[in-house]
Each structure stands twice: as structure tokens, then as C-alpha cells.
C-alpha positions in Angstrom: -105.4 -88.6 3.2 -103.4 -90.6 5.3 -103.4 -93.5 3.1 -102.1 -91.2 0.4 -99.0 -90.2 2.0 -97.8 -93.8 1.9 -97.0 -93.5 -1.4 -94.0 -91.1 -0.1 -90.9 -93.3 0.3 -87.5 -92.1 1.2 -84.4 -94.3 0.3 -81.0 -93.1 0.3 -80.4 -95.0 -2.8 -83.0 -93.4 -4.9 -82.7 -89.8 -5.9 -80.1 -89.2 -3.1 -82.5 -89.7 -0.4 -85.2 -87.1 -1.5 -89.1 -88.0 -1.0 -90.2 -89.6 -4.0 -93.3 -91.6 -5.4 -93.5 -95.7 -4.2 -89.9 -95.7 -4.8 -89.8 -94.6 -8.5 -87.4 -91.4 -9.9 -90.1 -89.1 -9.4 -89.2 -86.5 -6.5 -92.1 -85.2 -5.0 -90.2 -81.7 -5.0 -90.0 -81.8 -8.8 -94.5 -83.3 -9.2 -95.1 -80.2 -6.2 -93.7 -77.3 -8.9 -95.4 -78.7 -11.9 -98.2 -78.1 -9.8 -97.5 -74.9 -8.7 -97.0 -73.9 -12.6 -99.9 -74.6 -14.0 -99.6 -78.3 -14.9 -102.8 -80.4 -14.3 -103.7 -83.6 -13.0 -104.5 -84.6 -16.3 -101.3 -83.2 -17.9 -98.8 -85.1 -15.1 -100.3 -88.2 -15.9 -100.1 -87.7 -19.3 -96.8 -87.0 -19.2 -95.5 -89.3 -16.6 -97.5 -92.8 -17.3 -96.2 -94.5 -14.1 -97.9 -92.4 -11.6 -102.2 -92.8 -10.5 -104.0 -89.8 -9.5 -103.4 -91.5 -5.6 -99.9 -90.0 -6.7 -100.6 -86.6 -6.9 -103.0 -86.5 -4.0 -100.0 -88.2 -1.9 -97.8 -85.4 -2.9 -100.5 -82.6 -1.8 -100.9 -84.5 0.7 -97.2 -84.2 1.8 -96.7 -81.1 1.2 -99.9 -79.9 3.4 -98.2 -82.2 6.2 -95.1 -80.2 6.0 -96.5 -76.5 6.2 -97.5 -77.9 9.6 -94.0 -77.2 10.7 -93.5 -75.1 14.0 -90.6 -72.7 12.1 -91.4 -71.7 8.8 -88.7 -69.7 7.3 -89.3 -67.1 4.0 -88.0 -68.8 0.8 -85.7 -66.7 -1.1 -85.8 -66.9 -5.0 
């Protein structure tokens, strides 16, 4: 899993700084609620040629990492 999550890079010249995949436009944020709507692995690759299945695992990946947080706070909508 570890390996996946090095496919996260963060450059304050791409995408203003937000976690994205090996430096392309592809926020994590933005893969994370396709996800969480339905979309498949299948369907994000489809749709987004550029990223590898490794891609989407690093973004699970990431986000697992980050529910590991010591203050979680309830998201309003």
C-alpha cells in the first residue's frame, strides 16, 4: 500500500497545491467522489485514459491514511 501512495504528489503549481495523481490535473479529492458515487474502477479508467489501476488504489490508499487523523470533525453538506 505504501508504494501506492507515492503516486500522490503535491505541487503548488499544479491544481493550486491540492494532492493529485504523479503530477497530472487529476485531484485526488475529485477520483475519491467519483468513487463514492458509484463510479467503478473500470468506468475511471475509461473515462480518464492517463491513470493505471495503481492510481486508484493510491488514492484509497490516501484517503485510508487520512481517516487516521487524531481530530476528526463532522462534515457538513
Amino acid at each position: 500500500m505504501e508504494n501506492h501512495i507515492e503516486r500522490i504528489t503535491i505541487d503548488p503549481e499544479i491544481c493550486h497545491g491540492k494532492p493529485t495523481i504523479r503530477g497530472l490535473r487529476y485531484p485526488v479529492e475529485n477520483l475519491l467522489e467519483l468513487l463514492a458515487a458509484g463510479m467503478s474502477h473500470d468506468e475511471l479508467l475509461q473515462d480518464f485514459p492517463d491513470l493505471e489501476q495503481e492510481d486508484i488504489l493510491a488514492c484509497l490508499a490516501y484517503a485510508a491514511k487520512l481517516v487516521h487523523l487524531k481530530s476528526i470533525h463532522k462534515i457538513t453538506t
